[in-house]
C-alpha positions as CSV (number, residue, x, y, z in Angstrom):
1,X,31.0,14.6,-20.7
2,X,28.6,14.3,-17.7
3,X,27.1,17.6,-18.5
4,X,24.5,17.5,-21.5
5,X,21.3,18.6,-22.5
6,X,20.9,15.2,-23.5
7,X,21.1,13.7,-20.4
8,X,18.6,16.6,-18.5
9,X,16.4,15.3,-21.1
10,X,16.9,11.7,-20.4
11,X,16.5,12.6,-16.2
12,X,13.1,14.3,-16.3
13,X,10.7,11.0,-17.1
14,X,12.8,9.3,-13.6
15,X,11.5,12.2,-11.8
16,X,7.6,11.2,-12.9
17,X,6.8,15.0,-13.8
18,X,5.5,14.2,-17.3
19,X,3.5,11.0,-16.3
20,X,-0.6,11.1,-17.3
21,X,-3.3,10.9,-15.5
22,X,-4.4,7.3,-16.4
23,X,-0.7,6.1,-16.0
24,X,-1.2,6.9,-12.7
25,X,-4.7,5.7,-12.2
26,X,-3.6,2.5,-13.3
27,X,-0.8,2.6,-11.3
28,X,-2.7,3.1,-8.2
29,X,-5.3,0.2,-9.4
30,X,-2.8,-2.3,-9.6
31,X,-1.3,-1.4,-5.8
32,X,-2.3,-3.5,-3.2
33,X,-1.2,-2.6,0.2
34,X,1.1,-4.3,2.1
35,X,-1.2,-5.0,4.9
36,X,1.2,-7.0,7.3
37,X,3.7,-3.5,6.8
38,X,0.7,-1.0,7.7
39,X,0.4,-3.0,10.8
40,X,3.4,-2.9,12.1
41,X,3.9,0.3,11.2
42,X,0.4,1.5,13.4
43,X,2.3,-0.7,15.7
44,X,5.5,0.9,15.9
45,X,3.8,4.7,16.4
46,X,1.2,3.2,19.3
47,X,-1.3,4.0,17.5
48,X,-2.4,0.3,16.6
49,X,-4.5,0.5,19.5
50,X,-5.9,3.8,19.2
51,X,-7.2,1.9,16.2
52,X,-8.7,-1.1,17.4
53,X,-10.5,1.4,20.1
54,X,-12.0,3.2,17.1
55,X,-13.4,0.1,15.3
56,X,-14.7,-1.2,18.5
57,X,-16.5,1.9,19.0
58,X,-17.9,2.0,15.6
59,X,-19.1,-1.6,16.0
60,X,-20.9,-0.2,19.9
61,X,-22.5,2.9,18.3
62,X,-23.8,0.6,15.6
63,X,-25.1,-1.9,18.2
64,X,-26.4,1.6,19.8
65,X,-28.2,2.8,17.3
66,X,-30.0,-0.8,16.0
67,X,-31.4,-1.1,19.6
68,X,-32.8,2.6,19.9
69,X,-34.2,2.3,16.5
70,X,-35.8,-1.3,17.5
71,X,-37.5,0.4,20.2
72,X,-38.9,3.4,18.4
73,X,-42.6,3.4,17.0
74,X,-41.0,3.3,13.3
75,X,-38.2,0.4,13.8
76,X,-38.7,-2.7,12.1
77,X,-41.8,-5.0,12.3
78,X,-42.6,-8.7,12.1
79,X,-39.2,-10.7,10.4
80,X,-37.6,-7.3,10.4
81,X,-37.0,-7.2,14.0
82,X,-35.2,-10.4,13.8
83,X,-32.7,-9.2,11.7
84,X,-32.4,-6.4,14.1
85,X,-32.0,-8.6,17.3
86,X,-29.4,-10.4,14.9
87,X,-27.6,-7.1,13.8
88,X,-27.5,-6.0,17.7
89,X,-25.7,-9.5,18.5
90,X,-23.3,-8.8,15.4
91,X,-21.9,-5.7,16.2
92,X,-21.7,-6.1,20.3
93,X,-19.8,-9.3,19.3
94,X,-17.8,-7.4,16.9
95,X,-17.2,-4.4,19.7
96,X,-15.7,-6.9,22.0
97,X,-13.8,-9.0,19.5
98,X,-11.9,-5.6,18.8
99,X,-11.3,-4.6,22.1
100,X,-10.0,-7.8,23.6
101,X,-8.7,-9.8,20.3
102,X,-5.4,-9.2,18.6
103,X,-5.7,-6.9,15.4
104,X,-6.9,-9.6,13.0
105,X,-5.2,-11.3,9.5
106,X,-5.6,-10.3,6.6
107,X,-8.1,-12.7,5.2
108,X,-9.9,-12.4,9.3
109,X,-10.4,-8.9,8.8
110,X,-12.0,-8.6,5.0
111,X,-14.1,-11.8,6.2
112,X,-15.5,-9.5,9.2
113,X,-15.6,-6.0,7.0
114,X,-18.2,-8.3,4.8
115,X,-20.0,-9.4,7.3
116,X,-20.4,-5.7,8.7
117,X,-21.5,-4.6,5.1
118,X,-24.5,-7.6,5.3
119,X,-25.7,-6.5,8.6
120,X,-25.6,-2.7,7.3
121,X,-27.6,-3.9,4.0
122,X,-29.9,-6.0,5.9
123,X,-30.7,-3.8,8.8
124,X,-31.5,-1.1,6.3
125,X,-33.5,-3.0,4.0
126,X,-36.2,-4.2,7.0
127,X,-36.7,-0.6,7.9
128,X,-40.3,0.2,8.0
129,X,-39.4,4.1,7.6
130,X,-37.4,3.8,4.0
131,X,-36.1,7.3,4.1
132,X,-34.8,6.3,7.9
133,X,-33.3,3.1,6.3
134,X,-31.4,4.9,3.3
135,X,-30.0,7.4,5.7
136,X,-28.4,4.2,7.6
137,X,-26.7,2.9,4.3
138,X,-24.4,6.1,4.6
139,X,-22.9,3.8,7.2
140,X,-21.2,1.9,4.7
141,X,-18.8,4.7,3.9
142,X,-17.4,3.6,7.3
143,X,-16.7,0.3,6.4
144,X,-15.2,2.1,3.0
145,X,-13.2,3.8,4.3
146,X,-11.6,0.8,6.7
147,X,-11.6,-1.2,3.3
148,X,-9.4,1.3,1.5
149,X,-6.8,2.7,4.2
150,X,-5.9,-1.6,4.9
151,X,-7.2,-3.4,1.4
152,X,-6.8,-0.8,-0.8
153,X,-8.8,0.0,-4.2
154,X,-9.5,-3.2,-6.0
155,X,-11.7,-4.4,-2.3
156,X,-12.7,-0.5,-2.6
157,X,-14.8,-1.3,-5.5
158,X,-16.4,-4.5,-4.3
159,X,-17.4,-2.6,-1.6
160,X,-18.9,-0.1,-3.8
161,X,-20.8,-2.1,-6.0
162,X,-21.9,-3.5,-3.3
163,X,-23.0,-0.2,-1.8
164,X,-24.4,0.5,-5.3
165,X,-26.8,-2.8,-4.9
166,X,-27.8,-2.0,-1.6
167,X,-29.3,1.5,-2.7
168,X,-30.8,0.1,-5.3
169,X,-32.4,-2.3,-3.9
170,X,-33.4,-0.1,-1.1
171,X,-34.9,2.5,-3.8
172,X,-36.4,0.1,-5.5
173,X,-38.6,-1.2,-2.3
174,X,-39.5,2.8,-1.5
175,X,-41.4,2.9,-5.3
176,X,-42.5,-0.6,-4.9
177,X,-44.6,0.5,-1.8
178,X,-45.5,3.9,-3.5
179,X,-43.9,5.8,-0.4
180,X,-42.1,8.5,-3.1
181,X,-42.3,9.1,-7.2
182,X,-39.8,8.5,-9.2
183,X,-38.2,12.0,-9.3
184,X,-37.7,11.2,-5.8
185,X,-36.2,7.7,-5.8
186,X,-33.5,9.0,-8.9
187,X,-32.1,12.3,-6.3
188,X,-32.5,9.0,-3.6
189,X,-29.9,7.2,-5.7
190,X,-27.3,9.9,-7.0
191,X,-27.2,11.2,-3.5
192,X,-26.2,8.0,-2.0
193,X,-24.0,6.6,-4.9
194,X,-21.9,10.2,-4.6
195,X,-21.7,9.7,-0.9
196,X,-20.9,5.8,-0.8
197,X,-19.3,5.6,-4.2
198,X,-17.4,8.2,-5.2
199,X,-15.8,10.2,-2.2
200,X,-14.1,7.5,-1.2
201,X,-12.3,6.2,-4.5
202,X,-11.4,10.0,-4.7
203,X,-10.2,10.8,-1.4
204,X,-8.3,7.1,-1.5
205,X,-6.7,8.1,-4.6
206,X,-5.6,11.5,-3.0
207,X,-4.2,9.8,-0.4
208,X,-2.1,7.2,-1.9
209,X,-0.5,9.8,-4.4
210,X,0.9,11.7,-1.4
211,X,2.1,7.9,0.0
212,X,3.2,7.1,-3.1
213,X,5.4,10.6,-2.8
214,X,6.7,9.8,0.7
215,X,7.8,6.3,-0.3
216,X,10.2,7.5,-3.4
217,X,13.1,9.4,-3.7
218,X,12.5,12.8,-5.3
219,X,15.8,13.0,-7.3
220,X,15.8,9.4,-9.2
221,X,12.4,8.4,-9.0
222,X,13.9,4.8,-7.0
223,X,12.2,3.7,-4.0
224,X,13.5,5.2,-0.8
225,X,14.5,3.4,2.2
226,X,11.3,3.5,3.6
227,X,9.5,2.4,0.1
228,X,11.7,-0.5,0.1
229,X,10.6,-1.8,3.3
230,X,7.1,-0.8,2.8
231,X,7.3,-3.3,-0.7
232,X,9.5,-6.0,0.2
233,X,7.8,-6.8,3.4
234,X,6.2,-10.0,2.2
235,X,9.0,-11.2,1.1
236,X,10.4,-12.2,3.8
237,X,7.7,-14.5,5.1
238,X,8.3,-18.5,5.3
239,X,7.6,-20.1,2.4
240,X,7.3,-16.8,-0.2
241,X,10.8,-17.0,-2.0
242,X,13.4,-20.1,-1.6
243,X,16.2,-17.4,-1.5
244,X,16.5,-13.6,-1.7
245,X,19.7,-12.0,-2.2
246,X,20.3,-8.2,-1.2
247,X,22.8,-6.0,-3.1
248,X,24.3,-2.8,-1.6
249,X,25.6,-1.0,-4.5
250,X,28.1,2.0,-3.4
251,X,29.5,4.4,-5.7
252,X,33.4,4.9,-5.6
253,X,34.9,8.1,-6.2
254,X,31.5,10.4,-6.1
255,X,32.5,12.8,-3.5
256,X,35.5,13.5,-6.3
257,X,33.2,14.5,-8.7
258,X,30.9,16.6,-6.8
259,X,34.0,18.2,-5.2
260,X,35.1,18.8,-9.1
261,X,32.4,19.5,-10.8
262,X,29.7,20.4,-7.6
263,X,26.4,18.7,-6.9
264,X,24.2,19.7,-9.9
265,X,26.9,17.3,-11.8
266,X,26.9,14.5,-8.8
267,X,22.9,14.8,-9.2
268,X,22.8,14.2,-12.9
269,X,25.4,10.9,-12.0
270,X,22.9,9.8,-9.1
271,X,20.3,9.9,-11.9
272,X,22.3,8.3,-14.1
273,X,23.0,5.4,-11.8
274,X,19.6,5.2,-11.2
275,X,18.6,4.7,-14.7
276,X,21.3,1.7,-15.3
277,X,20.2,0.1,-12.5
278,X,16.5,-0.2,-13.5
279,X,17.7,-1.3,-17.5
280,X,20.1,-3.6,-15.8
281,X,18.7,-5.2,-12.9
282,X,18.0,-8.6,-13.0
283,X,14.1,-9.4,-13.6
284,X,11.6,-9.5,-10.8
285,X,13.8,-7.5,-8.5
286,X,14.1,-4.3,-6.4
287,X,15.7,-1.1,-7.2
288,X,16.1,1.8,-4.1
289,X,18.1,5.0,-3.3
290,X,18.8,4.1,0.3
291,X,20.5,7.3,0.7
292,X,23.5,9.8,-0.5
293,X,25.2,7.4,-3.2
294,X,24.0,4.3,-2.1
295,X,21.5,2.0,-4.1
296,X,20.1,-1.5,-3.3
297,X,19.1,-4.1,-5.5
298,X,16.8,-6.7,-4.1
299,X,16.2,-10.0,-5.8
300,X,14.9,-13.5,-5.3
301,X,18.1,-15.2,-6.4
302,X,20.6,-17.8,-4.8
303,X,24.4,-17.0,-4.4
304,X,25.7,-17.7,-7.5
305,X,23.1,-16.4,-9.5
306,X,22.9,-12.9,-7.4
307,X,27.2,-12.6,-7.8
308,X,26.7,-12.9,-11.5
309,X,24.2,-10.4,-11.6
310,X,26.5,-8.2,-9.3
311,X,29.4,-8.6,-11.7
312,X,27.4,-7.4,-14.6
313,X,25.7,-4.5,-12.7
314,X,29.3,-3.9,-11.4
315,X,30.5,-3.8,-15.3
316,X,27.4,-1.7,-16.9
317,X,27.8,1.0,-14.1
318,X,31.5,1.2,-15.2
319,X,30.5,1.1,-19.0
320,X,27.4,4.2,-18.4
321,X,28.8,6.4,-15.5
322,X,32.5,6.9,-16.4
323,X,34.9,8.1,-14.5
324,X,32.4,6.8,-11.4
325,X,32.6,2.9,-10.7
326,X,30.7,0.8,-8.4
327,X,31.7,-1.4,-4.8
328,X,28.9,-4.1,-4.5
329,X,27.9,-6.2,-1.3
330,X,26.1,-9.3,-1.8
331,X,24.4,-10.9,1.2
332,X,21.8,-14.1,0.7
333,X,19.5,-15.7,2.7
334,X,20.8,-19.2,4.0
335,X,19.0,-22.3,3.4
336,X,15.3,-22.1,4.7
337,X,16.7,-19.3,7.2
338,X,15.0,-15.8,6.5
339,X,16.9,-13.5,8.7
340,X,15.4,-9.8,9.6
341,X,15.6,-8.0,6.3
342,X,17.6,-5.7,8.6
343,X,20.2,-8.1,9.2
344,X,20.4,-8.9,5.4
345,X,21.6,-5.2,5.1
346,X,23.9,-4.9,7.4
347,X,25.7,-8.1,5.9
348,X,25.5,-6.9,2.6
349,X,26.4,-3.3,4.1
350,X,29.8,-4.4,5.5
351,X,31.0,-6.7,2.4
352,X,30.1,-3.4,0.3
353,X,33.1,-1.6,2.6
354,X,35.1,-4.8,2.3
355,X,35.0,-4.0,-1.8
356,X,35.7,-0.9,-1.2
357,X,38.5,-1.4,1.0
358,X,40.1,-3.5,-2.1
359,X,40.1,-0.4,-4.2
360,X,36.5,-0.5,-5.6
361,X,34.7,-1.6,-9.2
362,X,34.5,-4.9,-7.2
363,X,31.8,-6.9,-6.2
364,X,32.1,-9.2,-2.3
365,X,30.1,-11.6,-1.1
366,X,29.0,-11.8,2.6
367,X,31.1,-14.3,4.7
């Protein structure tokens, strides 16, 4: 019964080996990073800081670079050294912020990733040497590529367009002065737009495929432990959901069947589970593999809502995986109380061992 062609057939899609290309693109348009998550997790490795040093350094060598270009016989003239003076302020400012300020907010750090791409564009555009000043634009692939490791693709391509205007414009003041032809301003262009445009989309696409991998679990396609904190941290922020309940869903009597039948079969039944979760769960919620034969279920629900939803998960794992059942914990936040997401699990851990203490296909609610 657990062994069919049928059900090899119904595995595969869960394991995401016949999904397009443009399923995927989409996929990874619609993502946006959890930006509070990276953080803590540059935090956690010490290498937050090795971080902040590299921004601040980007914003001295800027500042570096403005004032050594102010002072040559081809710098800016006239209102042009202004903007220069202003640009040198900027990004000494925005050396020092990074070095002795806490890594910023979200909203802090795209308002000061804008404000670098301005002073890039500006300080570019007042440069009596055009060629010099299109060669400085490439600096916006630094801000790029900030912009896409902690905002992620849909800022990516504000960024870019903006890039795109920037050389534009920039061309367009090189023919406007008669300082190179046409054919000159076009290889101008396509140069920039593949350097400023394009390799960063690609290489940010590259990069969150092989995230995307290390977040899931290879067997049922689910999140993995890690992908389940990496997508729920939000939720657990004051004010985001009124009450979130966490189920540990345990299956009872799977080391029997792998002992019977041996792993191939317990990996089909994994599979299995996996796929009745995702048709059964309740909307809006969390499916994971959080390891072996253990699943969680995360959803913004209060008690009596989430033990319903248990008791029918409980009864269509029963129904789809026979001779396997299922022991379900149910923990829930408390009142306006949002505990550790840590802490949820361990009190939905331990009533999942108290159903299973009772003899299983049972679900318990956290004292």
């Amino acid at each position: 019964m657990l062994i069919r062609s049928g059900l090899e057939r119904r595995c595969r899609p869960m394991i995401g080996s016949e999904e397009s290309g443009w399923r995927t693109m989409a996929a990874w348009w619609r993502d946006r990073p959890e930006y509070g998550w990276l953080i803590r997790t540059l935090e956690a490795h010490g290498a937050l800081f090795v971080m902040k040093v590299a921004v601040a350094l980007v914003g001295a060598i800027y500042a570096a670079v403005i004032t050594t270009d102010l002072t040559s016989t081809a710098g800016p003239v006239g209102a042009g050294r202004l903007v220069a003076i202003f640009d040198i302020v900027f990004c000494s400012a925005f050396a020092v912020y990074w070095c002795s300020a806490p890594w910023p907010g979200e909203k802090t750090s795209l308002t000061l990733m804008a404000c670098t791409d301005v002073a890039i564009t500006a300080n570019c555009l007042v440069e009596s040497d055009r060629l010099f000043g299109a060669l400085g634009l490439m600096r916006l692939v630094v801000t790029g590529g900030y912009l896409a490791i902690f905002h992620g693709p849909r800022i990516l391509a504000v960024h870019s367009v903006w890039s795109v205007l920037s050389i534009l414009a920039l061309t367009w003041l090189t023919v406007h002065n008669g300082e190179i032809d046409g054919q000159a301003s076009v290889s101008i262009v396509l140069t920039m737009v593949s350097v400023t445009v394009f390799v960063l989309p690609g290489m940010h696409f590259c990069y969150w495929v092989l995230r995307r991998d290390a977040l899931t679990d290879p067997l049922t396609g689910l999140l993995n432990r890690r992908g389940l904190d990496y997508y729920v941290s939000t939720w657990f922020e004051p004010g985001v959901h009124e009450s979130i309940a966490l189920m540990t869903v345990d299956l009872d009597r799977f080391k029997q069947v792998n002992d019977t039948f041996g792993h191939r079969v317990g990996d089909q039944v994994l599979v299995r589970t996996a796929v009745c979760l995702l048709a059964e769960r309740p909307p809006a919620s969390i499916v994971a593999r959080s390891g072996g034969e253990e699943f969680v279920v995360l959803v913004p629900l209060d008690a009596g809502a989430a033990m319903s939803e248990a008791e029918r998960l409980c009864r269509a794992i029963e129904a789809a995986i026979e001779p396997v059942t299922a022991s379900i914990g149910v923990a829930v936040t408390v009142d306006d109380v949002h505990p550790d997401p840590e802490q949820l699990l361990r009190s939905s851990d331990s009533a999942m061992y108290r159903a299973k203490q009772l003899g299983g296909n049972t679900v318990v609610f956290a004292a």
